[in-house]
N, C-alpha and C positions, 0 to 999 in steps of 0.2 A: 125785773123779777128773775130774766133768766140768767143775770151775773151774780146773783146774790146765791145762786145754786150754786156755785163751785167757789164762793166764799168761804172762809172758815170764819164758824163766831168766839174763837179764839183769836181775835182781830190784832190784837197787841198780849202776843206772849214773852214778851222780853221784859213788860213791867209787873203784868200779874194777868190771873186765869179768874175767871167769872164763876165763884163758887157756885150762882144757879146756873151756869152752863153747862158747867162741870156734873153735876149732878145730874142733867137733863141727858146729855152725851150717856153716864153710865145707865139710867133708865130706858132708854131707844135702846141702848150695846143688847140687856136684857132681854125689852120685849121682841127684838131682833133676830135674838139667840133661841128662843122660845119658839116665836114661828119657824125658824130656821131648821128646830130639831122636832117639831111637828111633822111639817115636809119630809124630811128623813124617815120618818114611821108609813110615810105613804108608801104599800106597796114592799114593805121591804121588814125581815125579818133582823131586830136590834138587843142590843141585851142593854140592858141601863144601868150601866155607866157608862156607854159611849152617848144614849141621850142626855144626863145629865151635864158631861163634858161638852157636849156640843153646845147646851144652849147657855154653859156658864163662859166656852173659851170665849166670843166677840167681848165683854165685860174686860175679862185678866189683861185681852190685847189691844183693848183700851184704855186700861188703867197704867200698861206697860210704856203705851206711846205717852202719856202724860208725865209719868215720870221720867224720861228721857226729854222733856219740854220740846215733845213734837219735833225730834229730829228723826224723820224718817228710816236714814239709814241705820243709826244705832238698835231704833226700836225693832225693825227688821231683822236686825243678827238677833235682838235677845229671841223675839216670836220664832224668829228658825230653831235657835238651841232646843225649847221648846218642844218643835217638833220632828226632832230629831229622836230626844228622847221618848216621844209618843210611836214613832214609827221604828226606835229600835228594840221596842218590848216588843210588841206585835207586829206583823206583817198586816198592813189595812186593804183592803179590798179599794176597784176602783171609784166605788160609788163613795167609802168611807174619805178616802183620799180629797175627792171633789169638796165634802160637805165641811171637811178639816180647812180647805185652801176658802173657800165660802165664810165660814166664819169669821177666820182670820181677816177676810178683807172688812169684812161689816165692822170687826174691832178695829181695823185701820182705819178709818173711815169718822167711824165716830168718835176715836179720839185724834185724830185730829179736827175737828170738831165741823164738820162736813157732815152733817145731821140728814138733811135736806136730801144728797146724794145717797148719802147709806140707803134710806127710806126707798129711795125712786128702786135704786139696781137690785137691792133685794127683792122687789116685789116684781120687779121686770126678770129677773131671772128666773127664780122659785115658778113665776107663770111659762116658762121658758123651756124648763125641767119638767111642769106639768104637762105640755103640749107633747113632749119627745117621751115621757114615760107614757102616754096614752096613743100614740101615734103608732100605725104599721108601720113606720122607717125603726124602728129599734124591735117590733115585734120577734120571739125567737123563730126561724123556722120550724115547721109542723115535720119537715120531712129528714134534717138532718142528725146527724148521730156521730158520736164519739165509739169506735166498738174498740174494747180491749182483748183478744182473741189466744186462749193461751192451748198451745200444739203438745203433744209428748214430745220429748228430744229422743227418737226412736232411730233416726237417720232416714227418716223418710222426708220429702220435701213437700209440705203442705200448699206453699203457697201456691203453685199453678193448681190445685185441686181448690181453693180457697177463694181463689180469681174467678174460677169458671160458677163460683154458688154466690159470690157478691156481683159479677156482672149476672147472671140471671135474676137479682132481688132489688141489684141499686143502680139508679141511673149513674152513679158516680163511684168510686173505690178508692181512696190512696191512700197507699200505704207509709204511712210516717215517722214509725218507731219501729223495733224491733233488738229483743234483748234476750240473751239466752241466760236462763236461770241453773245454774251447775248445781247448786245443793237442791233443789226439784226435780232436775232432769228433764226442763220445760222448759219453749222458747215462745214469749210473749210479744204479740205484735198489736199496734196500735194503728187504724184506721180512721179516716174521718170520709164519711158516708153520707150519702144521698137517697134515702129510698124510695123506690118505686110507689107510684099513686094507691096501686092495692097489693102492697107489701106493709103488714104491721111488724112489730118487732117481736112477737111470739114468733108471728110466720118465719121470718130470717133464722131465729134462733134456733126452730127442729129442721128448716131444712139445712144450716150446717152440724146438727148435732146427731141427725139423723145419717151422716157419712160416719162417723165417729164420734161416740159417745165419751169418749174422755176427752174432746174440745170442748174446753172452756169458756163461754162467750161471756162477757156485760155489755150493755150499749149505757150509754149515758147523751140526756137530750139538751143535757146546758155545756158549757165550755168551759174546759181545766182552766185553772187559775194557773199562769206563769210564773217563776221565777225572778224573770226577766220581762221587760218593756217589749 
C-alpha cells in the first residue's frame, strides 16, 4: 500500500493516458484548488479574483503537465512563464506568494498523476498552516511599533531631544531611516519601537508632541511590506 503512493496511475504514458484517470486527476486538481482557496479566506482579507484564480490554477497546471506528456521539466518552464506573468502585473504579498507555490504543486502532482500524494500533503499542509496561523510562535507583538516621526527642518537637531522621550516611553529605540524632505522643509525619521508595559500609543504621541507641536508622529503595529527579500 505504501509504494503504490508514490505510483503514478498514469503507469504507461508512452502508449496512452487512461481517459478516467485523466478525468479523475482533473476533478481531485478542482476539489484541491477549492479547499486550497477556502484556507486562503481563513483569517485573511482577499478580493476575488485572486480566490477564483487560486482555486482554478492546480486544474490549468494539471492540464499543462499533461499536455507536455508528463515531462516535468518542460511543464515547469511553461507553470513558471505563468507565473511570471502573475507576479509581474502585481507585486503579491508573502502569504499570496506561498498559496500561488501551493497550488502549483497540487497541479503537479495530480497531473502527473500522483493523486494519492496530492490528497496526503495538501491536507498535511493546509493543517500545518492552520496550527502556525493559530499559534503564539507567529502571534504579532502587542508592544511593538513602526513610528514615522516627521521634524521641521528649522536647523535644530531633534534627535538627542527625541532619544531622551522614546528611552523614557520604550524599552527599545532605533533608529532606521531618515530623509530630509526639501520641498516641505521636513526631515523624516523612521524608528522601530518597543514600548514600555504602561505606555499606550496616545501616551507616546502627546508626550512627544507635547515638546513640539509641529512633530508629526504615526505608529503603525504590523510591518512595512519590502521591496526586497
Amino acid at each position: 500500500m505504501l509504494s503504490q503512493l508514490f505510483k503514478s496511475v498514469f503507469s504507461n504514458r508512452s502508449i496512452s493516458i487512461n481517459p478516467d484517470m485523466f478525468i479523475l486527476s482533473l476533478i481531485i486538481s478542482l476539489l484541491l484548488g477549492l479547499l486550497l482557496a477556502k484556507a486562503y479566506k481563513y483569517k485573511t482579507i482577499y478580493t476575488k479574483e485572486f480566490i477564483i484564480t487560486l482555486a482554478t490554477l492546480p486544474v490549468l497546471i494539471s492540464i499543462i503537465i499533461f499536455l507536455v506528456n508528463g515531462s516535468l521539466g518542460t511543464s515547469v518552464a511553461v507553470a513558471g512563464t505563468f507565473g511570471l506573468i502573475r507576479f509581474r502585473s502585481a507585486a503579491g504579498g508573502a502569504k499570496e506568494i506561498l498559496y500561488v507555490f501551493f497550488a502549483t504543486a497540487i497541479g503537479i502532482a495530480t497531473g502527473m498523476g500522483f493523486l494519492v500524494l496530492a490528497i496526503l500533503f495538501t491536507l498535511v499542509l493546509l493543517l500545518v498552516l492552520w496550527l502556525y496561523e493559530n499559534s503564539a510562535f507567529v502571534q504579532v507583538s502587542t508592544s511593538r511599533r513602526q513610528a514615522t516621526i516627521t521634524v521641521p527642518n528649522n536647523h535644530t537637531d531633534y534627535t538627542p531631544i527625541l532619544e531622551k522621550i522614546l528611552d523614557r516611553n520604550c524599552r527599545e529605540a532605533n533608529l532606521r531611516f531618515i530623509q530630509n524632505n526639501n520641498k516641505d522643509s521636513k526631515i523624516q525619521m523612521d524608528y522601530d519601537l518597543e514600548l514600555r508595559p504602561h505606555i499606550s500609543d496616545t501616551g507616546l504621541i502627546h508626550d512627544i508632541t507635547a515638546y513640539d507641536p509641529d512633530i508629526e508622529i504615526s505608529l503603525d503595529t504590523s510591518a512595512k511590506k519590502k521591496k526586497i527579500l
